[in-house]
Short mmCIF file of the C-alpha atoms (twelve columns), coordinates in Angstrom:
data_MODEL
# 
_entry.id   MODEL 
# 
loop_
_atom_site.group_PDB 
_atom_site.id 
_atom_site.type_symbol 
_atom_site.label_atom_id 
_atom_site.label_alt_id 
_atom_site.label_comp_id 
_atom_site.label_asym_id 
_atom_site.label_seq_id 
_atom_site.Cartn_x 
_atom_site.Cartn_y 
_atom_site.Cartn_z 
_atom_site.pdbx_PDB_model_num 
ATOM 1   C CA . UNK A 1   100.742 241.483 113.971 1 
ATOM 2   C CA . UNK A 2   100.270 239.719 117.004 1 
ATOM 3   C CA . UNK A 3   101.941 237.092 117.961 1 
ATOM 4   C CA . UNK A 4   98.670  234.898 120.029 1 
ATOM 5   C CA . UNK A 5   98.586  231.225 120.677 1 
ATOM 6   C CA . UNK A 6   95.527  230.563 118.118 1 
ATOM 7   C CA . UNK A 7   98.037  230.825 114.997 1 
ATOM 8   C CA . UNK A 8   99.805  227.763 116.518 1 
ATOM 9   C CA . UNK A 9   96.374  225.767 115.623 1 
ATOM 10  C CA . UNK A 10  96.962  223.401 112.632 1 
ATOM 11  C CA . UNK A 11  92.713  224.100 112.240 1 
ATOM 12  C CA . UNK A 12  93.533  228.145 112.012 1 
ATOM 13  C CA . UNK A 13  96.479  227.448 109.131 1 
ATOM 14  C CA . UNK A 14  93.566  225.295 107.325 1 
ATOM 15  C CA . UNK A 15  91.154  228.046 108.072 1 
ATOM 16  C CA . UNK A 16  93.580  230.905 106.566 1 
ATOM 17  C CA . UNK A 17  94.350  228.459 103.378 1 
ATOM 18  C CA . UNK A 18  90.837  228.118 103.154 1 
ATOM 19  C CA . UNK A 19  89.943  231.957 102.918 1 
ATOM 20  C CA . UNK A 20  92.764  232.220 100.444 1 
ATOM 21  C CA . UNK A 21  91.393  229.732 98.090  1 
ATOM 22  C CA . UNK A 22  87.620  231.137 98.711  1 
ATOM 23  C CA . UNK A 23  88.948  235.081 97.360  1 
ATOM 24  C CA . UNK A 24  90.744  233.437 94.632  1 
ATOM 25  C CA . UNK A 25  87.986  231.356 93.450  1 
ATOM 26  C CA . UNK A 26  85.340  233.668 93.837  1 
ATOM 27  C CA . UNK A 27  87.462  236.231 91.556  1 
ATOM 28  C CA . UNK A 28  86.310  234.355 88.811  1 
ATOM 29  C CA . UNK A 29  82.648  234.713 89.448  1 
ATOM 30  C CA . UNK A 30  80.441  237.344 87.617  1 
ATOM 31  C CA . UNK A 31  80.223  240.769 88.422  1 
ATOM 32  C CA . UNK A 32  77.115  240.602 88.674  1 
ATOM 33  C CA . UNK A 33  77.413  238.372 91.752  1 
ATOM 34  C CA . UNK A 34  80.023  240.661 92.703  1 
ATOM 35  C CA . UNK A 35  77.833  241.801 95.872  1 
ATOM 36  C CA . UNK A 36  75.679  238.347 96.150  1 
ATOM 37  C CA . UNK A 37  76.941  235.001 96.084  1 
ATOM 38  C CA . UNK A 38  80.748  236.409 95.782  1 
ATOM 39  C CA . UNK A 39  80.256  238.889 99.341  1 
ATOM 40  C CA . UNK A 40  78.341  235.939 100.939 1 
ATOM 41  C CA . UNK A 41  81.312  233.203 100.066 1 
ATOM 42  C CA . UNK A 42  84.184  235.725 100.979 1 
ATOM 43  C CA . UNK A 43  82.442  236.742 104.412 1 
ATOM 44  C CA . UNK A 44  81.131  233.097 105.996 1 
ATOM 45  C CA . UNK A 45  85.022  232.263 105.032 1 
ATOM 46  C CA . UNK A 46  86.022  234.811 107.183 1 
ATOM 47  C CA . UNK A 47  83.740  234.190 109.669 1 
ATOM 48  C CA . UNK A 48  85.390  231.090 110.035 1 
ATOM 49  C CA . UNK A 49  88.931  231.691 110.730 1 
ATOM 50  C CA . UNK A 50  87.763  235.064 112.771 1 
ATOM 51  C CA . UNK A 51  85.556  233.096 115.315 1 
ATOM 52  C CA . UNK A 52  88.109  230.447 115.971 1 
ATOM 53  C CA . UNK A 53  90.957  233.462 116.240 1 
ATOM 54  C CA . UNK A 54  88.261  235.474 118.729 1 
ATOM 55  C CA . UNK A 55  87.234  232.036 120.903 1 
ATOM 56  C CA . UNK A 56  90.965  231.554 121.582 1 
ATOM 57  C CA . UNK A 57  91.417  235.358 122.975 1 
ATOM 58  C CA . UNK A 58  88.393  234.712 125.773 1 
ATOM 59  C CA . UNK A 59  88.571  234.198 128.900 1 
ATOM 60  C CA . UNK A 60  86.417  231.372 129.238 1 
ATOM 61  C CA . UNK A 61  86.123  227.565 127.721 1 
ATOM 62  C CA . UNK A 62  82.458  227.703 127.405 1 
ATOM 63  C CA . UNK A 63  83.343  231.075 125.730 1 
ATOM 64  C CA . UNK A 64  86.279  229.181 123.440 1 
ATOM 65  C CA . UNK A 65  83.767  226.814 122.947 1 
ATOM 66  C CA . UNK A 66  80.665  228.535 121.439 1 
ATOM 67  C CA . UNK A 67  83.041  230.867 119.125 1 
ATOM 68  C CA . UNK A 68  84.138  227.174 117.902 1 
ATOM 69  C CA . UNK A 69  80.395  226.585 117.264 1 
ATOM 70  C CA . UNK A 70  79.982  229.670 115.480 1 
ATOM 71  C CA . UNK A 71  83.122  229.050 113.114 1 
ATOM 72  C CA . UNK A 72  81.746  225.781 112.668 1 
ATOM 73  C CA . UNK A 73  78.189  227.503 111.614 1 
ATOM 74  C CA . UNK A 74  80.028  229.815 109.410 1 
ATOM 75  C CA . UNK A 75  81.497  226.726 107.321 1 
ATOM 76  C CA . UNK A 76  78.222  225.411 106.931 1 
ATOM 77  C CA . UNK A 77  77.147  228.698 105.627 1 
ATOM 78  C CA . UNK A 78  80.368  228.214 103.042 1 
ATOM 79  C CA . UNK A 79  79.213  224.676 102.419 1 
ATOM 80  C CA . UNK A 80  75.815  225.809 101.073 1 
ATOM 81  C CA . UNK A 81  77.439  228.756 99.431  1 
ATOM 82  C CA . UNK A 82  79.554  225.851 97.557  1 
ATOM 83  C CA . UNK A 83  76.404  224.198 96.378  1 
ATOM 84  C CA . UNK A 84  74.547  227.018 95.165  1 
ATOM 85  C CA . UNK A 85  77.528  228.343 92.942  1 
ATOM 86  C CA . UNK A 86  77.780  224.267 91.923  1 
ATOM 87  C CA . UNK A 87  74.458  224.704 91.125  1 
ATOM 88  C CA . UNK A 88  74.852  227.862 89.294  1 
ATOM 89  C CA . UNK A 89  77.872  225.853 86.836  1 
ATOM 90  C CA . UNK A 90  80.272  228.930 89.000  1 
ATOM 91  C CA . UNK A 91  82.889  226.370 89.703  1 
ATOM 92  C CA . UNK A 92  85.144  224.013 88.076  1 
ATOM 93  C CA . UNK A 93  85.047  219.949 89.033  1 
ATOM 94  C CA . UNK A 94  88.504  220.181 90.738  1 
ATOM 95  C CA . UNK A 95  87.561  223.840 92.610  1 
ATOM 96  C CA . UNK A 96  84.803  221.880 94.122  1 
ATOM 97  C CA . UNK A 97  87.014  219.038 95.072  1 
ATOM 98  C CA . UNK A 98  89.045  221.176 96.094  1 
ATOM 99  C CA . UNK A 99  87.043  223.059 98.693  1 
ATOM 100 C CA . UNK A 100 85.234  220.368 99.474  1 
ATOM 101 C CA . UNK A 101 87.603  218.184 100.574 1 
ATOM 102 C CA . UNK A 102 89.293  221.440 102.984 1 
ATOM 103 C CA . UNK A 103 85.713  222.075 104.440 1 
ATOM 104 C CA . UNK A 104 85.347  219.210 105.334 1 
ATOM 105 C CA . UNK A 105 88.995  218.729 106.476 1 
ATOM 106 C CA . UNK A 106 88.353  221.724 108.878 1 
ATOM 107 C CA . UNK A 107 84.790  220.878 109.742 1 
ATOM 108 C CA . UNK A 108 86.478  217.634 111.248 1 
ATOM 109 C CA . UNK A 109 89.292  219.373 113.403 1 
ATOM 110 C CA . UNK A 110 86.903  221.983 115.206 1 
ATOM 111 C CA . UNK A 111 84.240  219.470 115.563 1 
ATOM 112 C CA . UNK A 112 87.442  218.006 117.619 1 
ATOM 113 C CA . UNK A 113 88.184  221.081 119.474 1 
ATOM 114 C CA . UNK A 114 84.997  221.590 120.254 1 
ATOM 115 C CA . UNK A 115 84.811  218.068 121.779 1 
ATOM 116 C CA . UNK A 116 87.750  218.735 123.816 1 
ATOM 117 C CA . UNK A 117 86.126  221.746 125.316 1 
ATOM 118 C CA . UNK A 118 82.996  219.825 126.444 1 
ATOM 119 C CA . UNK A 119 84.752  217.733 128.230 1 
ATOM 120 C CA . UNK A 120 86.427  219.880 130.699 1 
# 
């Protein structure tokens, strides 16, 4: 693996937790949602950490700065994701907590990093 600057970031260790918890979650989830709500979860918690991983290796900080957006987008996605499988009685109380509370956790710190980049 490479060894990049972007694995330093406290909000890429969230992300990577994050995308952990998602798989392990969503293992639980029917089969039949095996290539729905499942996929959908899985990917936009990829999209996440992959964005903020991909902004970091450009060679811009507008660049750095809309992959930020996008990663934040992505958790969005995830956020909805969250309510539809709440919705859907998927998910325990303390799994919902639970991602919940790290959404929003990482929401914060690249709504940060994106501030930082507008500045400049």
């Amino acid at each position: 693996m490479l060894n990049l600057a972007h694995k330093n970031l406290d909000v890429w260790k969230k992300s990577l937790e994050f995308v952990s918890t998602v798989y392990r979650i969503t293992k639980a989830f029917l089969r039949e949602e095996q290539f729905g709500l499942t996929s959908q979860l899985r990917r936009a918690s990829v999209s996440v950490i992959s964005n903020i991983a991909e902004g970091f290796a450009r060679g811009s900080e507008l660049e750095t700065k809309r992959f930020l957006e996008i990663a934040r987008s992505s958790l969005v996605e995830v956020d909805t994701q969250i309510e539809i499988s709440k919705k859907l009685r998927y998910l325990s109380e303390s799994e919902i907590i639970d991602l919940i509370e790290n959404s929003n956790h990482i929401f914060a710190m690249l709504t940060n990093l994106i501030k930082k980049f507008s500045k400049k």
